[in-house]
C-alpha positions as CSV (number, residue, x, y, z in Angstrom):
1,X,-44.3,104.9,-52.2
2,X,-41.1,104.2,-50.6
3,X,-40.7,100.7,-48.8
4,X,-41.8,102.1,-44.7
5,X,-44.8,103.3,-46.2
6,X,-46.1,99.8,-45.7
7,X,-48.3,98.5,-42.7
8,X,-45.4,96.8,-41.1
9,X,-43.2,98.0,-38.0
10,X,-40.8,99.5,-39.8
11,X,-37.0,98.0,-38.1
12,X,-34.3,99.6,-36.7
13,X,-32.0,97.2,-36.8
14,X,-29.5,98.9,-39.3
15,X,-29.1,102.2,-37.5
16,X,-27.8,99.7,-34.5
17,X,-25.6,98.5,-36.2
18,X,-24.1,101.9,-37.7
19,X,-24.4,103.7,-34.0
20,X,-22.4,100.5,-32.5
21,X,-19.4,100.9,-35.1
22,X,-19.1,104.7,-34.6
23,X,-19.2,104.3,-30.4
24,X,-16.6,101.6,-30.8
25,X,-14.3,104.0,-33.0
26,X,-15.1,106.7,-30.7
27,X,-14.0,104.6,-27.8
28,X,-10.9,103.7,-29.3
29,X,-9.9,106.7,-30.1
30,X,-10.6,108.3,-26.7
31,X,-8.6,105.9,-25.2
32,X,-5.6,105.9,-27.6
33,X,-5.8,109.8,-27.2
34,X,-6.2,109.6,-23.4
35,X,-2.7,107.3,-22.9
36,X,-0.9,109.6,-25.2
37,X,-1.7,112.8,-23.7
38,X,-0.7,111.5,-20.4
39,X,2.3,110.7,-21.8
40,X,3.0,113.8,-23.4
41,X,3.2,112.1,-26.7
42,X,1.4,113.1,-29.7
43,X,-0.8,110.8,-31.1
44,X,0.3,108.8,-34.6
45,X,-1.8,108.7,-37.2
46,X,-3.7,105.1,-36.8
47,X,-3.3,102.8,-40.1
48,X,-4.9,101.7,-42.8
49,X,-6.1,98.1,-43.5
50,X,-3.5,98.5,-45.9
51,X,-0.7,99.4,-43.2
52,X,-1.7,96.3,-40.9
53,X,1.4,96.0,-38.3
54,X,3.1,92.6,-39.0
55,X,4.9,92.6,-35.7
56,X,4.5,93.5,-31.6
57,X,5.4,96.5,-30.7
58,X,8.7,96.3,-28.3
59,X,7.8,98.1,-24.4
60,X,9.7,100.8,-24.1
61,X,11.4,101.6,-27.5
62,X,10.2,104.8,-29.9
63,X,8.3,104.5,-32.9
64,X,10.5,105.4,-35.9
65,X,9.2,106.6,-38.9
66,X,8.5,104.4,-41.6
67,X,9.3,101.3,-39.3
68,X,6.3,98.4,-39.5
69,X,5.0,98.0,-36.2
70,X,4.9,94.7,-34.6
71,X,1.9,92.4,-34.9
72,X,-0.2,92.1,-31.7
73,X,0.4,88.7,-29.9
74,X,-2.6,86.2,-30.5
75,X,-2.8,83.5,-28.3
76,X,-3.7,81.6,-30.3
77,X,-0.8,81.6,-33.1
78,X,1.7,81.1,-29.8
79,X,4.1,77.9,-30.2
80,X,3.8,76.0,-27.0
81,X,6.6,76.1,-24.8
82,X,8.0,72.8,-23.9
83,X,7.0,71.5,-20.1
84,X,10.2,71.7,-18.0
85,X,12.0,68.2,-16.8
86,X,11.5,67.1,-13.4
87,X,15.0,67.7,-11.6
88,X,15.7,64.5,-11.0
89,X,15.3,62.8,-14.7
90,X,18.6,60.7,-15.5
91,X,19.6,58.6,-18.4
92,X,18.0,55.1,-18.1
93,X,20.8,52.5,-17.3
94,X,22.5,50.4,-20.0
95,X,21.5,46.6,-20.1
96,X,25.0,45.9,-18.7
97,X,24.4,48.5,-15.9
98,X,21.2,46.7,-15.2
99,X,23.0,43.6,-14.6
100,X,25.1,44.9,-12.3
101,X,22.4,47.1,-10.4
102,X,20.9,43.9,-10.1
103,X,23.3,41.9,-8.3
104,X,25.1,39.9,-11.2
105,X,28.3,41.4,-11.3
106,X,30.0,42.4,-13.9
107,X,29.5,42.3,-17.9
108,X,32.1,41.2,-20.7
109,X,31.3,40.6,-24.1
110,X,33.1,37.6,-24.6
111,X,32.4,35.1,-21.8
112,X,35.9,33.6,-22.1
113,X,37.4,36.8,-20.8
114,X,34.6,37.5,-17.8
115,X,35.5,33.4,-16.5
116,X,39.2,33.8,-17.0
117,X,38.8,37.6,-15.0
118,X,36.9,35.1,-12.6
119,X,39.7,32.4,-12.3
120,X,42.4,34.3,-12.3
121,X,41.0,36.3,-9.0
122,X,40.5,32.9,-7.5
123,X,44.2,31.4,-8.0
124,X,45.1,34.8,-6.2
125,X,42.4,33.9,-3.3
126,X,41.1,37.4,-4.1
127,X,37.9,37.0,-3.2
128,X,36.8,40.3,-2.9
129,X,37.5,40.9,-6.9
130,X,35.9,37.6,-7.5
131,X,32.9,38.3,-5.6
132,X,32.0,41.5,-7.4
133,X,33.1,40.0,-10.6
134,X,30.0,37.0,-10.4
135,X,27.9,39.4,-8.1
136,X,25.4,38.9,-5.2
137,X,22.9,37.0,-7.3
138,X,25.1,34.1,-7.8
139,X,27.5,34.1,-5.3
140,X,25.7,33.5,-1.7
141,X,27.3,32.9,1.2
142,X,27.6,29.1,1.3
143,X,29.2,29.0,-2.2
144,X,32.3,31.8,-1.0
145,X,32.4,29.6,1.9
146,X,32.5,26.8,-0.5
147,X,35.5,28.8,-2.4
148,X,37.1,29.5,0.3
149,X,37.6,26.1,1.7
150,X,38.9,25.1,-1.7
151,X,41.5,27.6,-1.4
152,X,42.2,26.8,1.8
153,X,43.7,23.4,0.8
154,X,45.1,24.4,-3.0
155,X,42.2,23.5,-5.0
156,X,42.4,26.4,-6.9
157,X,45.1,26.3,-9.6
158,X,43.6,26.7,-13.3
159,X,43.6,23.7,-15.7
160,X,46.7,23.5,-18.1
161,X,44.9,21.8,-21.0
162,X,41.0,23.1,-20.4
163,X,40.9,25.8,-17.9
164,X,37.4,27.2,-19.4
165,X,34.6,25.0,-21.2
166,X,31.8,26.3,-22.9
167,X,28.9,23.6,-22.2
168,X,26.3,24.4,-24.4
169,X,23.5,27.1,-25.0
170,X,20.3,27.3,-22.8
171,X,18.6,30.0,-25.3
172,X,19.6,30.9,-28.6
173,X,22.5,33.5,-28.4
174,X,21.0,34.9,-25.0
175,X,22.1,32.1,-22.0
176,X,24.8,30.0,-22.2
177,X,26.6,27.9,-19.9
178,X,30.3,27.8,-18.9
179,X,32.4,25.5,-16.6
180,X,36.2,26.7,-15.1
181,X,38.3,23.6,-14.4
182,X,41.1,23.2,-11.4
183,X,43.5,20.8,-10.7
184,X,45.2,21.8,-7.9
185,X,44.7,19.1,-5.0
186,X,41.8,17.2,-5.8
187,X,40.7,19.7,-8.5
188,X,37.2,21.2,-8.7
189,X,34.5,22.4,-11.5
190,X,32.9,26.0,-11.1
191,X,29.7,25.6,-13.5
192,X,28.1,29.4,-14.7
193,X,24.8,30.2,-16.4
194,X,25.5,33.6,-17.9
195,X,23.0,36.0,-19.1
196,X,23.5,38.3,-22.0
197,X,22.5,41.8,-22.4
198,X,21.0,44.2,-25.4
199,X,24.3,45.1,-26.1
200,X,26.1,42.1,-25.9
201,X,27.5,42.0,-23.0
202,X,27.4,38.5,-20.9
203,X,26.8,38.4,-16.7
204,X,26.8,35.8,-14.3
205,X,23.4,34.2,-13.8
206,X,23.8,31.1,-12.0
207,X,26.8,29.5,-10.2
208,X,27.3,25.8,-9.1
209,X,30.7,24.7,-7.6
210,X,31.4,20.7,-7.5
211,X,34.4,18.8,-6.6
212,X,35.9,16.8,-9.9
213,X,35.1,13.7,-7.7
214,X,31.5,14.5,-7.0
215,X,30.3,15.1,-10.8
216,X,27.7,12.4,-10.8
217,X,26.1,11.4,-13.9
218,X,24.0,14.7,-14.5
219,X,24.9,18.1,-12.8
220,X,22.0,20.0,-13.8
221,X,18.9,18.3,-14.2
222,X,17.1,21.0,-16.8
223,X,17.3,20.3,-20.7
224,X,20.6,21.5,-21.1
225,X,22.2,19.7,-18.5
226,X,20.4,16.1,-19.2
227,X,21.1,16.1,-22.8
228,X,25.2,17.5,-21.9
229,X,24.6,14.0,-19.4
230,X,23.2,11.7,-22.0
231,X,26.2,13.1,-24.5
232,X,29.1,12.3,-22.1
233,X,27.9,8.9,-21.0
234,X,28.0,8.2,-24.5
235,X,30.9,9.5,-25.5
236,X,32.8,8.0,-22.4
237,X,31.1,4.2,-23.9
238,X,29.1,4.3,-20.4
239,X,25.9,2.8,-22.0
240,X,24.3,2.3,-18.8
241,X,24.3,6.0,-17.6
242,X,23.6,7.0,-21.2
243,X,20.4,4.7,-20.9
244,X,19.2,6.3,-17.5
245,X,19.0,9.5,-19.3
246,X,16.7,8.5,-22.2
247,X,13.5,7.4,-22.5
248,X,13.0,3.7,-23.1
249,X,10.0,3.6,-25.6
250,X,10.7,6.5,-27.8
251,X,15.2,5.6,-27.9
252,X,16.7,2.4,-28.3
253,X,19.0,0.4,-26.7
254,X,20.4,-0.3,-30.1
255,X,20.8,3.4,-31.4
256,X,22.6,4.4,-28.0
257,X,24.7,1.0,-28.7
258,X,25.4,2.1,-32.1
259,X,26.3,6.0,-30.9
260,X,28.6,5.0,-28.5
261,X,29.9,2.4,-31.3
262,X,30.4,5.9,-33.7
263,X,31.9,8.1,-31.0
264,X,34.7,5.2,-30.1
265,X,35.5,4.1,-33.9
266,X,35.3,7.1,-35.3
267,X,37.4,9.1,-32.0
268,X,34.7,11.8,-32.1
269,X,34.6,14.2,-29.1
270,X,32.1,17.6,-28.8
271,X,33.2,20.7,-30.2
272,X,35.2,23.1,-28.1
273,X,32.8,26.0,-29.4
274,X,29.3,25.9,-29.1
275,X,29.6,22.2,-28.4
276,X,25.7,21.8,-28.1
277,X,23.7,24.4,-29.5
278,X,19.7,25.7,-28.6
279,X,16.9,25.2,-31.4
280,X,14.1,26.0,-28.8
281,X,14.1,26.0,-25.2
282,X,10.4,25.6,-23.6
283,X,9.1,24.2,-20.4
284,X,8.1,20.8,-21.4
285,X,10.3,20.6,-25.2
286,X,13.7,21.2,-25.9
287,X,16.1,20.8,-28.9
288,X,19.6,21.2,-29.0
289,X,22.2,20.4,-32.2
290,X,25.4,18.3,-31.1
291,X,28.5,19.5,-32.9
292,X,31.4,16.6,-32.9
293,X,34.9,17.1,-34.2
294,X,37.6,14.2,-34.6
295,X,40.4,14.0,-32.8
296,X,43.0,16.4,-34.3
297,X,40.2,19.0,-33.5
298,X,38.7,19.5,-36.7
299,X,35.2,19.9,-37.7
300,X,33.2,16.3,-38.3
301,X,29.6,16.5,-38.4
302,X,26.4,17.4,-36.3
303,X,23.3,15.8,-34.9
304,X,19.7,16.7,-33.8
305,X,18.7,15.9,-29.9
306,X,15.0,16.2,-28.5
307,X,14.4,16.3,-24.9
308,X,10.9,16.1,-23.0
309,X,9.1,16.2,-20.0
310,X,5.6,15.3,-19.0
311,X,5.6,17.9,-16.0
312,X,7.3,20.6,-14.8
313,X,8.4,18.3,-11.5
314,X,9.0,15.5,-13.8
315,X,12.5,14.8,-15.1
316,X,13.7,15.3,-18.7
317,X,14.3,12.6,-20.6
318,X,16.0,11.9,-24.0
319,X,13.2,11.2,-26.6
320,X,15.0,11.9,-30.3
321,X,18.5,11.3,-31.8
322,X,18.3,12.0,-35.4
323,X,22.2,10.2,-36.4
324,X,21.4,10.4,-40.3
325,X,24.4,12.9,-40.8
326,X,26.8,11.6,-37.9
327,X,26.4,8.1,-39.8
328,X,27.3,9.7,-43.2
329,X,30.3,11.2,-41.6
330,X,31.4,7.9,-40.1
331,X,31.2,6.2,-43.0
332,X,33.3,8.3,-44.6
333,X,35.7,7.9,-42.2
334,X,36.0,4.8,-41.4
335,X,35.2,3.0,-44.8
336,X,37.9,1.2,-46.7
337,X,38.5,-2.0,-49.1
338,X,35.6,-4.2,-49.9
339,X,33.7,-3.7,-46.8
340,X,30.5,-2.0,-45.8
341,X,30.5,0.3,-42.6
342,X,26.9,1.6,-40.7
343,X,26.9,0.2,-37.5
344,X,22.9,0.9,-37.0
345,X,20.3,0.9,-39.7
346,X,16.8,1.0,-39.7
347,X,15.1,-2.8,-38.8
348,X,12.2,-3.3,-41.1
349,X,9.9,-4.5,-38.3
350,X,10.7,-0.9,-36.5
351,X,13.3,0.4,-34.3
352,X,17.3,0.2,-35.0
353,X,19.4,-2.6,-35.8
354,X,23.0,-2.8,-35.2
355,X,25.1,-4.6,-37.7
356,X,28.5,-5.9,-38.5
357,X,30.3,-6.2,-42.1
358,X,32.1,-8.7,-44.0
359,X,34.5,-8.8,-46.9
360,X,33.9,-11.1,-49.9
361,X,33.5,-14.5,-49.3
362,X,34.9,-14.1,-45.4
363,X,33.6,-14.9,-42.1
364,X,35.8,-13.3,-39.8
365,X,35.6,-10.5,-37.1
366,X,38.2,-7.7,-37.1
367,X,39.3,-5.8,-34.1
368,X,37.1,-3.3,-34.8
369,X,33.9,-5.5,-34.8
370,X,35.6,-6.8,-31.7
371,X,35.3,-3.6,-29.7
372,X,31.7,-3.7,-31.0
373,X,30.7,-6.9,-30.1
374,X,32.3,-5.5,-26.2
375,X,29.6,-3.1,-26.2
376,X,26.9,-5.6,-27.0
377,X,28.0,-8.3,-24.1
378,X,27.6,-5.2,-22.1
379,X,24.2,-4.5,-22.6
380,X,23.3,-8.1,-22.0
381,X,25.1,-8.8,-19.1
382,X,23.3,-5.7,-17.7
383,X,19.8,-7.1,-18.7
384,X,20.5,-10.8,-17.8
385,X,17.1,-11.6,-19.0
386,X,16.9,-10.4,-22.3
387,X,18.0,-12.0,-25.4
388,X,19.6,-11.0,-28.8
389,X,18.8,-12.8,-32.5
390,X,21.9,-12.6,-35.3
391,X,20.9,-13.2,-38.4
392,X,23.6,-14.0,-41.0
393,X,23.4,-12.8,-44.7
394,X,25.3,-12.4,-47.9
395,X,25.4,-11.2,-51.3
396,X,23.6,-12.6,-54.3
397,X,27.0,-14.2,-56.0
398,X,27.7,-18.0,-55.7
399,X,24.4,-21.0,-54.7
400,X,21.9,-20.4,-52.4
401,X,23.3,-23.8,-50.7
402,X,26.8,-22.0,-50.5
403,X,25.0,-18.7,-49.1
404,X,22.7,-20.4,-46.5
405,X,26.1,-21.8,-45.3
406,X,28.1,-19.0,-45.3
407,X,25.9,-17.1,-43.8
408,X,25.0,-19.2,-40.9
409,X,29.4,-18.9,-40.2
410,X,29.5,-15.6,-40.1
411,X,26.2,-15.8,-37.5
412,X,28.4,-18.2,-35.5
413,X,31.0,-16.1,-35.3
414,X,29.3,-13.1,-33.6
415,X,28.0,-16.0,-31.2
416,X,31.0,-17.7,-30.5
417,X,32.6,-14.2,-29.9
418,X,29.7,-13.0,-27.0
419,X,30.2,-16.3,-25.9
420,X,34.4,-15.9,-25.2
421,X,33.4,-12.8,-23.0
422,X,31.3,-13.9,-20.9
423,X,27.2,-13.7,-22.5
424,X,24.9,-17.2,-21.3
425,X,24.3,-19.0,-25.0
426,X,20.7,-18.6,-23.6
427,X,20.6,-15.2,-24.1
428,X,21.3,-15.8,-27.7
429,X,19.7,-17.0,-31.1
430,X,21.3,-17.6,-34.2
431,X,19.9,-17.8,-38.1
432,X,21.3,-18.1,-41.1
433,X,19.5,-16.2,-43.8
434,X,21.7,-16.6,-46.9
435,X,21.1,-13.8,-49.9
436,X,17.0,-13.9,-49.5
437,X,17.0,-10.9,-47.9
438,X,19.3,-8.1,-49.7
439,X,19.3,-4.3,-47.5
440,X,20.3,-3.0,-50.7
441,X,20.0,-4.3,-54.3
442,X,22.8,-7.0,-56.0
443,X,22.5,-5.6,-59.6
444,X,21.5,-2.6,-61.3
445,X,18.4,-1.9,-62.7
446,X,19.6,-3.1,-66.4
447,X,21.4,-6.2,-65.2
448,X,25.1,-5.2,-64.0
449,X,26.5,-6.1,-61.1
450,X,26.3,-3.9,-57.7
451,X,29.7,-3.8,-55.9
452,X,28.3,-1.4,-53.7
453,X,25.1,-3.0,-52.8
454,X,26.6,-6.6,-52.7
455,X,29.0,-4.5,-49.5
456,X,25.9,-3.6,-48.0
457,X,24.4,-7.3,-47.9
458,X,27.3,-9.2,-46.3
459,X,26.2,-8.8,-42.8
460,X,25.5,-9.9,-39.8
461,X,22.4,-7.6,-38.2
462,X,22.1,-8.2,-34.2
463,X,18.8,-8.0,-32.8
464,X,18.6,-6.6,-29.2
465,X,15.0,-7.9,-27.5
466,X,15.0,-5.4,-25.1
């Protein structure tokens, strides 16, 4: 029985399938043969699956025999083509360009050269070239009328010995501040915050223009200029303006006595480059490194400065001087013979002592602890109503009756010094402590004698009860 002799529908569903094929071939055909006898062309064989065209044919050129024919396009094998440009795409401007674009002039990359491009310009009262040189974001119109009255009676005539300062750094390697100094008439101080770009290249941020005269104690009052302020007062033994700038429970009025003691001894003055340098620059915190150099100009030492504020309208305020290296430095310097030199140490009870040295068995002041003991009346003739303890010492060598003594004279002598120039006795107190109380040990620990820390214990230490 063969399998439609069954009782089901028998299906038709192959002979569809076969019919379909051979209408579709039939189709083709017709149609391949319809295009080619209206073109009076003969019809080509039609491949094999074996004779697949790998390429499109090309409109309008002959088949030639033997030649593959092209493969037919298939969309979806197609690379796509890239989208055109808009017409009016150009290159995106350099950081430099920028800086100009947005009003700051023009871009060196070494500041030295933009300021002296700058000062220059102004000696020739070319003011035009000086005016696109800083740009429109600095320069308004009040400041180049401010330039131009200062050319107008010979105020501009570059310095001989400092024509351009670097200040110090606002941010780390990105804004810095610059000063060009005249001295023509009654000379003048251009200060510039300049900006730098990507690529290196500095612009002018800021501008301030002041009379030499009319530099007051701080000329900016962000973090940069305050602690520049603090520094010069200091430097320039102005303890009064340097103690304005600081504040009073977190910096003493012995460690600025004792700085301005080290800047004067030791003839330190700030770097010429990169005199103060950013360590972080945020809205209520700042830190800046001090770089000092002696005075033939070479490199001496550096020192740590925090600055604060408890708001953004509050002023900033001096709250950190980390000397430890700057002391080191001094000492070095200034140390000689068979005498101790730190002007400021540590006072047990907290905060910072100033302190004077003697030699062996001596009682005596030197001009140098004379231009110390200056500073000191100075603080207490500005604070009438504080006082100041001395307490003499000495090393552990000859009787306690002798050291009590001798001590107790070289307490007197600070005294009777203050007294000479001008301090009230009532302002001071005077104690003799003899060798009870060593800052640094008399003998080693086997026994032997300590030349170096018997130094450190003649001394008289000076108390400031401010």
């Amino acid at each position: 029985m063969s399998t439609y002799d069954s009782h089901e529908p028998r299906s038709n569903f192959g002979l569809f399938v076969t019919l379909a094929f051979v209408a579709a071939a039939l189709l083709g055909s017709g149609v391949y043969l319809f295009q080619s006898s209206r073109s009076g062309k003969p019809a080509p064989a039609q491949p094999t699956l074996s004779e697949k065209p790998e390429v499109e044919p090309v409109a309008g050129k002959e088949p030639v025999a033997g030649e593959i024919e092209p493969k037919p396009f298939d969309p979806f094998d197609a690379e796509p083509e890239p989208a055109p440009e808009p017409v009016d795409t150009v290159a995106p401007s350099t950081p430099e360009q920028m800086l100009i674009d947005a009003g700051m002039g023009a871009a060196e990359f070494e500041p030295e050269v933009l300021l002296e491009k700058i000062g220059r310009s102004l000696e020739e009262s070319d003011f035009d070239k000086a005016s696109l040189l800083i740009g429109q974001k600095a320069l308004d119109e009040s400041q180049l009328k401010g330039l131009r009255d200062l050319a107008a009676i010979g105020n501009f005539r570059l310095s001989s010995m400092d024509p351009i300062v670097e200040i110090g750094e606002l941010e780390a390697n990105r804004k810095a501040r610059w000063a060009l100094n005249f001295e023509g008439g009654k000379g003048a101080r251009i200060y510039f915050d300049l900006l730098r770009g990507n690529t290196g290249g500095w612009g002018i941020e800021k501008m301030k223009l002041l009379h030499q005269k009319a530099i007051g104690k701080a000329v900016f009052v962000d973090s940069l200029g305050i602690t520049e302020a603090f520094l010069r007062a200091a430097l320039g033994q102005n303890f009064d303006d340097a103690k304005s700038f600081v504040d009073p429970e977190l910096v003493s009025d012995a460690k600025i006595a004792g700085l301005c003691i080290i800047f004067e001894e030791a003839k330190y003055k700030l770097r010429t480059q990169r005199p103060l340098r950013a360590m972080f620059n945020r809205q209520l915190t700042a830190g800046f490194i001090a770089h000092v150099e002696d005075d033939a100009g070479k490199k001496a030492a550096d020192f740590g400065l925090n600055v604060q504020r408890k708001g953004i309208d509050q002023p900033w305020q001096v709250t950190e001087i980390n000397l430890d290296s700057l002391l080191a430095d001094y000492a070095d310097r200034v140390a000689g013979g068979d005498v101790h030199y730190t002007p400021l140490v540590k006072n047990p009870t907290g905060g910072d002592t100033l302190i004077l040295y003697f030699g062996f068995d001596e009682d005596g002041l030197t001009p140098r602890t004379h231009r110390q003991l200056d500073i000191v009346a100075g603080l207490l003739k500005i604070n009438p109503d504080k006082k100041l303890t001395l307490s003499g010492h000495t090393d552990s060598l000859g009787t306690d009756e002798y050291n009590n003594e001798l001590s107790g004279r070289r307490a007197g002598a600070v005294e009777k010094y203050l007294l000479s120039v001008g301090v009230p006795d009532q302002q001071i107190v005077a104690m003799a402590e003899g060798e009870t109380k060593p800052r640094r040990p008399n003998a080693t620990a086997d026994g032997e004698d300590n030349p170096t820390g018997r130094r450190a214990n003649r001394r008289t230490e000076i108390y400031l009860d401010f």
